[in-house]
Every structure is written in C-alpha cells, then in structure tokens.
VOBA-1610 file (N, C-alpha, C; in pm, whole numbers, padded with zeros to 5 digits, always signed):
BEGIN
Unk+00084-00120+00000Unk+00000+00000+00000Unk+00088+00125+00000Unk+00035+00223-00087Unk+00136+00370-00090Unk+00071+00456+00045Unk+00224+00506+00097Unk+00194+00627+00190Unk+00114+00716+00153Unk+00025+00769+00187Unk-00002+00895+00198Unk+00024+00999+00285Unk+00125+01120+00244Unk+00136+01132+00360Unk+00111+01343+00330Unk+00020+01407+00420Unk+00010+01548+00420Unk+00051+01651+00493Unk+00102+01713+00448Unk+00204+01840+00521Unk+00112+01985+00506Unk+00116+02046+00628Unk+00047+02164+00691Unk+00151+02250+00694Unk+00135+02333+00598Unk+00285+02456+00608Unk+00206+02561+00608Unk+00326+02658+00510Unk+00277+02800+00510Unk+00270+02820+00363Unk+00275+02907+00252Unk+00268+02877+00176Unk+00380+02839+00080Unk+00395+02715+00004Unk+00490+02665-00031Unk+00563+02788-00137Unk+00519+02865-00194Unk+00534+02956-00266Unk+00685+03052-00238Unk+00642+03049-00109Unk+00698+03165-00024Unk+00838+03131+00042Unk+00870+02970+00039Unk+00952+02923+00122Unk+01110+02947+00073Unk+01222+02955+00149Unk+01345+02991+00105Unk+01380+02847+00059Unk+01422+02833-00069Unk+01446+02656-00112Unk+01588+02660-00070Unk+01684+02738-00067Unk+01810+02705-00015Unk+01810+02585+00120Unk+01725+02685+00191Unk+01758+02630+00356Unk+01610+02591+00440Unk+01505+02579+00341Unk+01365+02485+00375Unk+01370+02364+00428Unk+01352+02312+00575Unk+01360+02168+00605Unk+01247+02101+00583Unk+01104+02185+00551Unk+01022+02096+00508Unk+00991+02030+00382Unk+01089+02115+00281Unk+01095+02089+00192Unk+01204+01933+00168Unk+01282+01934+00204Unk+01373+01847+00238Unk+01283+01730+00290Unk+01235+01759+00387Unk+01127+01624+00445Unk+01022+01570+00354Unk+01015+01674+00255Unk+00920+01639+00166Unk+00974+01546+00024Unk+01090+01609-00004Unk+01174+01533-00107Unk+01169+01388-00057Unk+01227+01368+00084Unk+01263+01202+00120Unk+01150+01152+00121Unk+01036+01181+00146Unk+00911+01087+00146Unk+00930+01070+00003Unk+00929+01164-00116Unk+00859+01124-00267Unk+00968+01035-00310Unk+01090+01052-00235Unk+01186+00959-00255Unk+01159+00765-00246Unk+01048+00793-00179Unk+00997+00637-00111Unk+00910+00622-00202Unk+00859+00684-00297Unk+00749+00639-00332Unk+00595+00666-00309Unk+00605+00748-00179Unk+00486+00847-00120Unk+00407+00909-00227Unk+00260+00929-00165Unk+00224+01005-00226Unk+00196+01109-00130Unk+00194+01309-00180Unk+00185+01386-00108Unk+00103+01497-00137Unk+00010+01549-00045Unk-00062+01643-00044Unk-00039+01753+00041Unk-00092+01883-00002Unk-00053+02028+00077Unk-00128+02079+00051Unk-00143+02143+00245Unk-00212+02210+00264Unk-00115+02291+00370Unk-00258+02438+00361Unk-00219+02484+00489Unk-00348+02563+00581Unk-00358+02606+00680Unk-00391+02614+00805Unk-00502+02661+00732Unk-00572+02713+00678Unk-00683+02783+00581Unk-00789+02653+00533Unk-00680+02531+00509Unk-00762+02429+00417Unk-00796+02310+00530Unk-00817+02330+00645Unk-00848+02247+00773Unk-00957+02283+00783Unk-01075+02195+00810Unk-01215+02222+00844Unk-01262+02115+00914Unk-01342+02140+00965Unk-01473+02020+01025Unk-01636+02011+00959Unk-01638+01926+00933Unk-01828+01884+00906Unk-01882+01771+00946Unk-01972+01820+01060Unk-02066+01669+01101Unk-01945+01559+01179Unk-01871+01635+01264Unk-01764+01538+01329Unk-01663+01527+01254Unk-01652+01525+01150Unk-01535+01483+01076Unk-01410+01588+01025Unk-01316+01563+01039Unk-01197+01688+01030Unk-01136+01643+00856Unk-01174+01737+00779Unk-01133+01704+00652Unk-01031+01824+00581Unk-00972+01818+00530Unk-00848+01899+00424Unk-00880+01897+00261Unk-00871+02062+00279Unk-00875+02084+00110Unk-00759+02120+00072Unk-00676+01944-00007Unk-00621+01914+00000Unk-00534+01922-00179Unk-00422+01951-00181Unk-00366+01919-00337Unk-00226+01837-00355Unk-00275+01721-00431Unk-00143+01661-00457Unk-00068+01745-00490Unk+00055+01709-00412Unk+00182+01755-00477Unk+00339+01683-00483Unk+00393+01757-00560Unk+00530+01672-00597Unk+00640+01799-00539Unk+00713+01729-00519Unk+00874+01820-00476Unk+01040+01767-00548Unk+01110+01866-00556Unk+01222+01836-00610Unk+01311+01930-00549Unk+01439+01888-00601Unk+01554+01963-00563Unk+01562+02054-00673Unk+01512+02147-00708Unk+01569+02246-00822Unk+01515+02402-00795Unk+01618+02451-00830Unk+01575+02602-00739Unk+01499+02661-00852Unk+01463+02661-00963Unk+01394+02676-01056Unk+01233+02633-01075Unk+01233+02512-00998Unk+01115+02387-00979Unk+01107+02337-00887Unk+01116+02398-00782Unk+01079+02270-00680Unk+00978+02235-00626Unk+00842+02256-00685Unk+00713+02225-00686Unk+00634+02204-00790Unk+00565+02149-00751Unk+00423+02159-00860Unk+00285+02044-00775Unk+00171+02133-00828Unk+00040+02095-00719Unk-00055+02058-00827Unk-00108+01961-00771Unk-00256+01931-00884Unk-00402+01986-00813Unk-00483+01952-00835Unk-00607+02025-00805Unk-00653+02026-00686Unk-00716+02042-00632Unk-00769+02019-00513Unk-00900+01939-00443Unk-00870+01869-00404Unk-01009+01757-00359Unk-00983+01817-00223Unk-01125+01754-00205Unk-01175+01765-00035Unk-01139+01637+00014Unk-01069+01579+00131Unk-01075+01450+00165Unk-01069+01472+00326Unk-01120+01380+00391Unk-01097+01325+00515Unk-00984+01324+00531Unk-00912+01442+00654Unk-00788+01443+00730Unk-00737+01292+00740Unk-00828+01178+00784Unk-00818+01061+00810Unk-00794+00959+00711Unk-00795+01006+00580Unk-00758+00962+00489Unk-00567+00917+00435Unk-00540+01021+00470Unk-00377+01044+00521Unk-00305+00927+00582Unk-00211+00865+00562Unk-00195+00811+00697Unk-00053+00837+00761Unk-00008+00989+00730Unk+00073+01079+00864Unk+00076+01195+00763Unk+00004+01322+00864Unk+00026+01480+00897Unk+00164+01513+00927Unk+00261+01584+00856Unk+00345+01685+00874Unk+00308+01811+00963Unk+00325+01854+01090Unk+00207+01993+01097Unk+00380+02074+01086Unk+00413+02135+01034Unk+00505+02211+00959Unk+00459+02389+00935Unk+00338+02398+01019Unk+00352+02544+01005Unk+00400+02618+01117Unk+00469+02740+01054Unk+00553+02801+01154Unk+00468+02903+01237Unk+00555+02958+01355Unk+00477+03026+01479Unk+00451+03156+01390Unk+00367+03234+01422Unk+00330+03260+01545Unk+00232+03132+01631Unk+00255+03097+01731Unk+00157+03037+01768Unk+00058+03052+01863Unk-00022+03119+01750Unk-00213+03163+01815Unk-00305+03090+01798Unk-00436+03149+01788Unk-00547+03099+01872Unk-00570+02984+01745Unk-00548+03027+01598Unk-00583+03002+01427Unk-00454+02846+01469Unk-00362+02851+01529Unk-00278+02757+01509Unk-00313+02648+01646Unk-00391+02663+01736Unk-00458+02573+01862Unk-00566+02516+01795Unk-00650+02643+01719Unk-00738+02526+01634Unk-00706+02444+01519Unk-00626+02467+01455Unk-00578+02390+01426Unk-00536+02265+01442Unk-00451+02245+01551Unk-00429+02156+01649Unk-00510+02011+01676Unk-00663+02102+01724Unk-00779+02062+01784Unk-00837+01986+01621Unk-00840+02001+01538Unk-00828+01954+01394Unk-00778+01822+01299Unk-00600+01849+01389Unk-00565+01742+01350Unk-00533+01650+01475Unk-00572+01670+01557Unk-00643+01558+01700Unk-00743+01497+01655Unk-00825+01531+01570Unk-00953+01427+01492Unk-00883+01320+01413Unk-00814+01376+01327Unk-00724+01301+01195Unk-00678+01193+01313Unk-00605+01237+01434Unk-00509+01151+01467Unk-00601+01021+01525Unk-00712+01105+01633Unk-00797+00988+01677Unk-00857+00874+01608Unk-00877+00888+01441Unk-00881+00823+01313Unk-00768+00704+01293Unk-00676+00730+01344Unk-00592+00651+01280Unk-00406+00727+01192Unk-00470+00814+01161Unk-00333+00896+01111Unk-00258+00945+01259Unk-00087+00913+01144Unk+00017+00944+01266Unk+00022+01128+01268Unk+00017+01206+01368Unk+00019+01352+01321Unk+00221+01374+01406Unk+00287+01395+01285Unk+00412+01512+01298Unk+00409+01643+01355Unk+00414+01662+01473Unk+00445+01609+01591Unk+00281+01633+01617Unk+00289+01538+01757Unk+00162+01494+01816Unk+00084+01622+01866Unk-00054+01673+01804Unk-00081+01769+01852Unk-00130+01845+01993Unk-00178+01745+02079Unk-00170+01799+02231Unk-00042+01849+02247Unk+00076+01732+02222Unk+00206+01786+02312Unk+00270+01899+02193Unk+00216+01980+02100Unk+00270+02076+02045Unk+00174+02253+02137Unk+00023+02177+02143Unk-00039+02291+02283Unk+00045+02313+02406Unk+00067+02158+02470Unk+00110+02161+02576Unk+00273+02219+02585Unk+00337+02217+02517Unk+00488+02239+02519Unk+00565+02355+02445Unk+00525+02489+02515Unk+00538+02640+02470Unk+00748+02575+02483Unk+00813+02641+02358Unk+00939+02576+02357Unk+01021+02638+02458Unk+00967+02744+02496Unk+01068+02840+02600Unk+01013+02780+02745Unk+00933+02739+02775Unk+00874+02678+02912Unk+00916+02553+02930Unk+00918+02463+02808Unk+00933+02308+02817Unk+01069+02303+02873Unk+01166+02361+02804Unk+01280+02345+02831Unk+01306+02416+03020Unk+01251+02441+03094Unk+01257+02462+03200Unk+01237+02351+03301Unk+01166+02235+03261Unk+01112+02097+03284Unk+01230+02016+03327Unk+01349+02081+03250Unk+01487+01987+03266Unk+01565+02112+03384Unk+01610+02133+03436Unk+01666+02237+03530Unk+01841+02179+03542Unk+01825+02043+03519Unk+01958+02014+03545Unk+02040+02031+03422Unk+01977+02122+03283Unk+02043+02119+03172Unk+02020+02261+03160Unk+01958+02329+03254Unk+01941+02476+03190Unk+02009+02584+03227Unk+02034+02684+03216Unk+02117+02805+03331Unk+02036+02878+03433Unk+02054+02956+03492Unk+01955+03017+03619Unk+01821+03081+03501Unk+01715+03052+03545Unk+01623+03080+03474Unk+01466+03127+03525Unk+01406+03204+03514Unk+01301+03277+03585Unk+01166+03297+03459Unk+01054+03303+03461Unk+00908+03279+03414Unk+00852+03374+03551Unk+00840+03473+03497Unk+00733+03582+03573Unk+00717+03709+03507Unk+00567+03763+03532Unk+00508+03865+03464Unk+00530+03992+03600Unk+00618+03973+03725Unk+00609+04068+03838Unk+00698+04080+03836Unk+00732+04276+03807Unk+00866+04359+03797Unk+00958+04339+03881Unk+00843+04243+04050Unk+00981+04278+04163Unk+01060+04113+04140Unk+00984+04041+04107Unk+01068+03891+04094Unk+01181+03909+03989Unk+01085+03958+03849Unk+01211+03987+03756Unk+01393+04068+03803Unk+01290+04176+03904Unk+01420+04266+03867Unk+01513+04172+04054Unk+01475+04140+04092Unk+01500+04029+04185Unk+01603+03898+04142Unk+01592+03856+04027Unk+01650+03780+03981Unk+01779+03827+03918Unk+01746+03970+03842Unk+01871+04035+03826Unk+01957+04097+03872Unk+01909+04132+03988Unk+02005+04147+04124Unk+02113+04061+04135Unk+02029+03938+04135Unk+02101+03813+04151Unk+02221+03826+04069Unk+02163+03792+03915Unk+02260+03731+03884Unk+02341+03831+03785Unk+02306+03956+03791Unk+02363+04064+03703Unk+02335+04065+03597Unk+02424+04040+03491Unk+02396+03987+03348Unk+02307+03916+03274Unk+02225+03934+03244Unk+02122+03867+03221Unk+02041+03893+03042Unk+01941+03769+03016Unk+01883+03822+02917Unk+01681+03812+02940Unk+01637+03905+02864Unk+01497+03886+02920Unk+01437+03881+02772Unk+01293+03777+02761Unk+01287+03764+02645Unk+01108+03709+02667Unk+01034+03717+02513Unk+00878+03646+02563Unk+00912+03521+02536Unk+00778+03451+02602Unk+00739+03321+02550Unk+00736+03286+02421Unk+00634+03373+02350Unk+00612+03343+02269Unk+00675+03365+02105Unk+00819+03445+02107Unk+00888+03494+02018Unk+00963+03413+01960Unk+00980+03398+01785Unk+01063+03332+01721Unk+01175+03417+01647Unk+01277+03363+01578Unk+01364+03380+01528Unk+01462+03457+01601Unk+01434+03497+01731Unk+01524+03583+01812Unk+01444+03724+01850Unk+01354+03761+01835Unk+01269+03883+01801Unk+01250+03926+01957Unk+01255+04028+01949Unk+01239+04077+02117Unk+01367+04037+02227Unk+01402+04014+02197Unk+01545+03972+02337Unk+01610+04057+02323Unk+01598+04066+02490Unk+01669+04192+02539Unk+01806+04083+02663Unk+01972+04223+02636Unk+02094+04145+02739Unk+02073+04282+02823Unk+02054+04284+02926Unk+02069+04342+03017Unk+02109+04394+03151Unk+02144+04450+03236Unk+02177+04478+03360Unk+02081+04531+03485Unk+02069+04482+03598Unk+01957+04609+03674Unk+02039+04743+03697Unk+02144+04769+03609Unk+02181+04943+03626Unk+02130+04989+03524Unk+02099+04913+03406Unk+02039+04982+03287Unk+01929+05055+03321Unk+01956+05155+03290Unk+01831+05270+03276Unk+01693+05235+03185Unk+01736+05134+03087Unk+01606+05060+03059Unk+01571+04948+03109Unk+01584+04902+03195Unk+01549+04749+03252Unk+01371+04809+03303Unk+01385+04858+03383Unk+01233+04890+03417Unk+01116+04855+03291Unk+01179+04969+03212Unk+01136+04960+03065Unk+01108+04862+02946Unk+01221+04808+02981Unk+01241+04660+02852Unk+01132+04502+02964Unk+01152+04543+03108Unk+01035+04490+03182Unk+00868+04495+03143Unk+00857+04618+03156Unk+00711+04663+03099Unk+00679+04639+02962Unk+00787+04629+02876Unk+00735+04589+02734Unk+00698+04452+02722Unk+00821+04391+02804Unk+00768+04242+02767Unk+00661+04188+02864Unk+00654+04224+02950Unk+00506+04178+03019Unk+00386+04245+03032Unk+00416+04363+02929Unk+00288+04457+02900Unk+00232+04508+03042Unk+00353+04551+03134Unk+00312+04613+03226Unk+00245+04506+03388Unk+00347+04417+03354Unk+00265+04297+03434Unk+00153+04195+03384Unk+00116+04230+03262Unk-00028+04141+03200Unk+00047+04016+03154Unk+00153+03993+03101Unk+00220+03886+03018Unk+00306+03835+03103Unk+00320+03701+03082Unk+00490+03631+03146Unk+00558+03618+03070Unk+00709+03692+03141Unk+00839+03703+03045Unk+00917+03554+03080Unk+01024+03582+03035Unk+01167+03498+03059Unk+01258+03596+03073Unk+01340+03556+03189Unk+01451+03618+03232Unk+01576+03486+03235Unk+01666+03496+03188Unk+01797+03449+03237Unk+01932+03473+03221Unk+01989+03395+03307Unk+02147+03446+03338Unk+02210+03453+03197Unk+02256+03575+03148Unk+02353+03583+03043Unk+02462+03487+03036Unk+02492+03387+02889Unk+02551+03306+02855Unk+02665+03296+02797Unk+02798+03386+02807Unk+02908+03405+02696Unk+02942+03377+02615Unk+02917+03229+02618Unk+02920+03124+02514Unk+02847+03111+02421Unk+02761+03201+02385Unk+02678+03266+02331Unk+02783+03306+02162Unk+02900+03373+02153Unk+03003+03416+02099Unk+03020+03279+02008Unk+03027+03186+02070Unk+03063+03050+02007Unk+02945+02998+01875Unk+02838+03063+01929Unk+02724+03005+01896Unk+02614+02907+01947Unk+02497+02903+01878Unk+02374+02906+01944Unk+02372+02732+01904Unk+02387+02638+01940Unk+02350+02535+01878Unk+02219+02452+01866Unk+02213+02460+01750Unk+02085+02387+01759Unk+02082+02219+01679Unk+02055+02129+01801Unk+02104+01969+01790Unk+01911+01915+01767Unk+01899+01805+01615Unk+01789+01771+01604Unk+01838+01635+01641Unk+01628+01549+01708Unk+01631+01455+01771Unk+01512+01382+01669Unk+01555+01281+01651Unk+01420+01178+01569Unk+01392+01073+01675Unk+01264+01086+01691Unk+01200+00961+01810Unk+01315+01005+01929Unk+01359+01098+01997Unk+01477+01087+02098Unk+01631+01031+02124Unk+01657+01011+01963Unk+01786+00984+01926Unk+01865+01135+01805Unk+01974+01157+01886Unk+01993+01321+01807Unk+02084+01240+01720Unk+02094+01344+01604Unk+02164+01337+01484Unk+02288+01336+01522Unk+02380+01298+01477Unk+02529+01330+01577Unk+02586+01479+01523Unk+02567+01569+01469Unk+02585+01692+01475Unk+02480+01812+01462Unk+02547+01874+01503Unk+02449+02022+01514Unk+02539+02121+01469Unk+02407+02224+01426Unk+02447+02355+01356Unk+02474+02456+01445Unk+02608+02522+01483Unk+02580+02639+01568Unk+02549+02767+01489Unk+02434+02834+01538Unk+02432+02918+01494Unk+02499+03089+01564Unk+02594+03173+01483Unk+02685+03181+01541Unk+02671+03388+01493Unk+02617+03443+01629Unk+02605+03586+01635Unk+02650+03700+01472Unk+02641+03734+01446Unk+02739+03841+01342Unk+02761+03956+01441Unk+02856+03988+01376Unk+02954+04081+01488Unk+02866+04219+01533Unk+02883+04201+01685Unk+02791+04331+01729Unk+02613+04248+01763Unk+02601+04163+01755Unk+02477+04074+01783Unk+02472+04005+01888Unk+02365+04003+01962Unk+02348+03915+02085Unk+02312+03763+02039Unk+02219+03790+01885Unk+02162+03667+01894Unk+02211+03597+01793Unk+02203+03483+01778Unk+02236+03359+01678Unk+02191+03327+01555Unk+02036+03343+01582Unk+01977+03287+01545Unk+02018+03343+01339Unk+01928+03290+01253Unk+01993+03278+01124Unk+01873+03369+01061Unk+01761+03382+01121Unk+01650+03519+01081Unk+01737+03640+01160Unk+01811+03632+01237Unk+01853+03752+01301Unk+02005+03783+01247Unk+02025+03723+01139Unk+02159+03736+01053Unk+02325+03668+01107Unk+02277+03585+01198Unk+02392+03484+01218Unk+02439+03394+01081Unk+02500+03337+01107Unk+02589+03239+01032Unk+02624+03079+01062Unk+02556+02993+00999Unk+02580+02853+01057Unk+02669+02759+00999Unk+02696+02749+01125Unk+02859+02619+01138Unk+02845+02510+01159Unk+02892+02385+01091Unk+02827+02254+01138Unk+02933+02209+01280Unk+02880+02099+01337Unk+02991+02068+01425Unk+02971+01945+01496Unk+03040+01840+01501Unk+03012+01731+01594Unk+02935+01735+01701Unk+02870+01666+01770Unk+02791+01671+01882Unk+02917+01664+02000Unk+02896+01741+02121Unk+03005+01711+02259Unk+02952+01584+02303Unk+03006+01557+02454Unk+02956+01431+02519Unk+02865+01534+02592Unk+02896+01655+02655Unk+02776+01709+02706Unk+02617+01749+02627Unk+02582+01745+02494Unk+02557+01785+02421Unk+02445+01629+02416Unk+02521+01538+02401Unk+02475+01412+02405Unk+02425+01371+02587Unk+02507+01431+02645Unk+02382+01391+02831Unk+02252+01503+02811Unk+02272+01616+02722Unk+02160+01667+02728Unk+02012+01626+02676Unk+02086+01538+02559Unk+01965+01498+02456Unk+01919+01359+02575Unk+02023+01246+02604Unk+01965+01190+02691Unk+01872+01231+02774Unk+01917+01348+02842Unk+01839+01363+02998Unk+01648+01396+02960Unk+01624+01463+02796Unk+01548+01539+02749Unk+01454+01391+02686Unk+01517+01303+02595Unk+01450+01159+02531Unk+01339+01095+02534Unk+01379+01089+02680Unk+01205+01014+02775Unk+01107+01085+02704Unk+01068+01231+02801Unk+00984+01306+02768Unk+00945+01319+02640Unk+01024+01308+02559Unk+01005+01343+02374Unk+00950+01220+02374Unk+00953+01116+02383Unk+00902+00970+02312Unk+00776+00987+02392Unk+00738+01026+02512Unk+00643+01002+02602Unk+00547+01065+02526Unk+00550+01187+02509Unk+00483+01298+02486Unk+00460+01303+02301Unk+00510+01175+02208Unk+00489+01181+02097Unk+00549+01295+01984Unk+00657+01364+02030Unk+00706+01449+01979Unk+00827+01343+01889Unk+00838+01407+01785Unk+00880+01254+01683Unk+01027+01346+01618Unk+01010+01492+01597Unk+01106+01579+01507Unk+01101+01680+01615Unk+01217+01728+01702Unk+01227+01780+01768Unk+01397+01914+01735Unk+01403+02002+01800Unk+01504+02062+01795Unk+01570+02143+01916Unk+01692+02109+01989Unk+01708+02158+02098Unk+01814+02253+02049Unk+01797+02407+02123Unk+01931+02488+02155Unk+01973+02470+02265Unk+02094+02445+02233Unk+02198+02477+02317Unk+02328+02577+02281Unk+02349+02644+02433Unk+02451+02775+02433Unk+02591+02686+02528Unk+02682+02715+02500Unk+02778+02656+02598Unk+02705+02502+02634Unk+02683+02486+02769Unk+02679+02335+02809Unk+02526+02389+02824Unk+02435+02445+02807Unk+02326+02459+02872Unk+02196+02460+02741Unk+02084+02429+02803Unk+01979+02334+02735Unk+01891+02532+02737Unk+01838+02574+02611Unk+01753+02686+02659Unk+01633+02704+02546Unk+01613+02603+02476Unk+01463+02570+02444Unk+01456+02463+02380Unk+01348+02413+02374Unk+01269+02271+02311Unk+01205+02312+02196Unk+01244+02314+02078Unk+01128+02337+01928Unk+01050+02256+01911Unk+00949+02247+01904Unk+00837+02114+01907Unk+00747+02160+01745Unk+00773+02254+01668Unk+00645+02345+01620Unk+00705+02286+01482Unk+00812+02390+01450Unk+00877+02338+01289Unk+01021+02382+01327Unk+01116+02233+01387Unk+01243+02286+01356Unk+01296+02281+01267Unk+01401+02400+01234Unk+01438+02429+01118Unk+01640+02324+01089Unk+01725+02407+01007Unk+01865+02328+01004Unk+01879+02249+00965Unk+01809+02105+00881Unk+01834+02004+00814Unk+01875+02051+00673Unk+01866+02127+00608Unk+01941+02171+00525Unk+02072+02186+00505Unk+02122+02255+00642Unk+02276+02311+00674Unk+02330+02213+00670Unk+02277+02162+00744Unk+02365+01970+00849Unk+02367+01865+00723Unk+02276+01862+00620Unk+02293+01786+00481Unk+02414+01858+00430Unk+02389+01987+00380Unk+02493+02018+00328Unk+02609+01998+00369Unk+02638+02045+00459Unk+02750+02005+00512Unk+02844+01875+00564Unk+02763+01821+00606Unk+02807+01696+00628Unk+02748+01553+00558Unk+02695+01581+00422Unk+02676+01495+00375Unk+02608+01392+00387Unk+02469+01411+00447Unk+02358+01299+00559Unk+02233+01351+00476Unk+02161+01264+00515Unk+01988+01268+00458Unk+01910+01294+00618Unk+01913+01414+00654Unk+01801+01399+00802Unk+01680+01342+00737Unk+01621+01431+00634Unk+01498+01382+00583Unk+01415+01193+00590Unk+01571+01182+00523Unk+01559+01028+00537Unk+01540+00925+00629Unk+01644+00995+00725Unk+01617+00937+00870Unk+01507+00981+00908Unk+01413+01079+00938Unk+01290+01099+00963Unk+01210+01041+00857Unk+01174+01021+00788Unk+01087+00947+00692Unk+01087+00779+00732Unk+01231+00732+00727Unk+01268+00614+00777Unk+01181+00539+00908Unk+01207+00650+01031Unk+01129+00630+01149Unk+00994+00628+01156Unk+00951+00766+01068Unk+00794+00716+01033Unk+00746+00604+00983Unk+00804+00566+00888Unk+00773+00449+00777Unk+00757+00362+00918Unk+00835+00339+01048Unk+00841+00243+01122Unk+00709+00236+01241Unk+00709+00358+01289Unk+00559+00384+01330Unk+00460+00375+01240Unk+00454+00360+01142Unk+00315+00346+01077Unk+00322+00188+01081Unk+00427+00094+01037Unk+00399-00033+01041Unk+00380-00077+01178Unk+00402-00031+01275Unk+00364-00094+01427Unk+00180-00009+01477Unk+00155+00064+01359Unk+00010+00087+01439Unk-00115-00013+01462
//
C-alpha cells in the first residue's frame, strides 16, 4: 500500500528553497514512493464530526527553478492520510490551537500527526525546556517587575525575552543598572499582564547558538551552531547569524539523553534543541528548522532518517 502522507505549512510559494527543512522532508518521502498532499492552516475544516483537508497533490524536487508543482484540489478526510506533517511556523495563536484541535480528529482516526498535537499545545518551547533544570542556566518565568528585577540582582547579566517569540525577536541582554530594565520589563510583560523569561547571560553565546535535532529521541550526531554576526546578541539565522556545522560534545549528548524520555512520552517525533555553551535553553516542538545546513554540510539525509522512522511507526500501528 502507498503512503499517503500530508504536510500543513505555510505557503509553499513563499519558502526559502536554499535552507527549507520541510521541503527536504518532503523530497525524502517522494523519494519512497509516497504520495503527497498540501495544505495549509486555511484548508483544515470540520463537518458533522469529521476533520477534513482541502487538499492538493503535490510533488517536490531539488531544483531552485522547480521545486514544486500541485494538482487540483479535492476535499478529503484528514483521516484519509496516513501521517500529517504539521510544519507550520509560529506565530503560535489561537488560528494555530485550532488547528491543532483539527488534527487531534485526523489523529484519533488513525493517522500518525508530525508532531503529536496535544504535546505541540502543551509544550510552549521556552517553558518546556525549564522541565529539565539540570540542563538549563539560572532561569526565571514571571510577569512581576519585583521577581524579575530580583532575579537580576542576583545574577547581574542577564537576558529577558517572551514566550512566545521566534527567530530571536524581542530579546533583550541586560543589567539592573540599565536605565532601561524597568522599561524593557514593561514591554515584555505589558506592564505585568504577560509572562516574560529572564535568564542568566551566557558568553558562550560568541561560540554560537546550537541547535542539535532529535528523531523519536535519538539526536543526529551533529548540530548547527548558529553563530552571532559581529555586534549581535543573537544567533539565530532570521537575526543574521551564520551557521557552522559541528560534531555533537559528550555534554551535548547527556543533554539529549536527559530530554528523550519526555520526547518519546509525549509523541514528539522531530524535535530541535538549543543549546549555548553546556546549557539546554529551548525545546522546538512546532517546525524545527537546520536540516538543510547539516545535509549540506556533512553529507547525511536527516529527511531520510525521519521518513525512515515514520515508515516504522506506521507499520507498528
């Protein structure tokens, strides 16, 4: 019997083909022989109980000229599928919970959903990673100016940042002598209404941001650091860093251990951890990105290996 298998992005149109990992994930399935449909968050509906996708075959390739093409669009039963990609990126609001709640039907059906959608509600990536304490640096979750600025007492140096922010957006390095700390407080918790993140500034930061992917709770043996541009706090590669491939450490590897359980428990199947120096400072559960870099560079199929593992959960359902 052929896979079917459907991916929930953004619009394929739009995507950078250089350094797209869903695109990549998408190549290794058609590589098998899959067949594949796309959609995105727009083409999810419900009728009469049933969670269905207006849905269009499609094909993928490696060519920066072509690397798509879509056929028409049928309506089919989410449940028709038998594994969801959910591959669309944050923001993650109210349009992306229902969502969620969507492909929790598909899944209760019988389809495998990439990654499991409760534990993508349940596991905000900046909170999850707080779950592990013995992998993280001094770290604080509060919307009250006196805990925040309490913590920076503590520990001086510090960075404060939201929950809910991607690509690096909003992070603030700071001091409690800064004349804006009060300030850069009130923005991010809207005056006390929101909970921030506060933590101890990381030096190692300079080195780069690494970010190590995990399939089923086994990491790839290298990771991409992503690595500041000069005069930058942050790493990240939307915020104009630069990525370096690099062997995994042995600390790097007790981290992914200590983190494993929880990922297999919780059905999270494609996962992505940063790490700064020796320390663990978020869990990507949503759409991690870097399988591009880490192919290129070192000459590996992540795709494959994730496709591989699926192929293996679908035969044990």
């Amino acid at each position: 019997m052929t896979i079917k298998l459907g991916v929930v992005m953004d619009p394929i149109e739009s995507i950078e083909y250089k350094k797209d990992s869903t695109l990549a994930m998408l190549v290794a399935a058609q590589k098998k022989g899959w067949e594949l449909f796309y959609m995105q968050q727009e083409d999810l509906y419900q009728s009469e109980g049933v969670a269905y996708g207006s849905m269009r075959p499609l094909q993928a390739r490696y060519n920066p000229e072509d690397f798509y093409s879509l056929g028409e669009r049928e309506e089919q039963p989410l449940s028709s599928l038998n594994v969801i990609l959910m591959r669309k990126d944050p923001p993650f609001d109210m349009e992306f919970i229902y969502s969620t709640y969507l492909l929790e039907q598909a899944e209760a059906s019988g389809t495998l959903v990439v990654n499991k959608p409760q534990s993508i509600r349940d596991c905000n990536e900046k909170m999850f990673a707080t779950l592990f304490p013995q992998c993280t640096p001094p770290v604080m979750v509060a919307r009250s100016a006196k805990h925040l600025k309490a913590f920076a007492e503590k520990h001086g140096d510090v960075v404060l940042k939201p929950l809910d922010g991607m690509g690096g957006s909003s992070i603030f390095r700071t001091h409690p002598d800064d004349q804006n700390f009060s300030v850069i407080i009130e923005t991010l918790t809207q005056h006390g209404q929101q909970q921030a993140m506060i933590q101890k500034y990381i030096p190692e930061i300079t080195a780069g941001d690494k970010r190590i992917l995990l399939i089923d709770g086994e990491p790839v043996p290298y990771a991409l650091a992503r690595i500041p541009a000069e005069g930058e706090l942050r790493g990240n590669l939307a915020a104009g860093g630069s990525g370096v491939g690099q062997e995994l450490t042995e600390k790097d590897y007790w981290i992914a251990k200590q983190v494993a359980p929880v990922l297999k428990e919780k059905g999270l199947l494609f996962v992505g951890l940063d790490v700064i120096g020796e320390y663990l400072t978020e869990i990507n559960v949503t759409s991690p990105t870097c399988i591009r870099q880490l192919d290129d560079q070192f000459g590996i199929s992540i795709g494959d290996m994730l496709m591989d593992k699926i192929e293996e959960k679908l035969s044990v359902q």
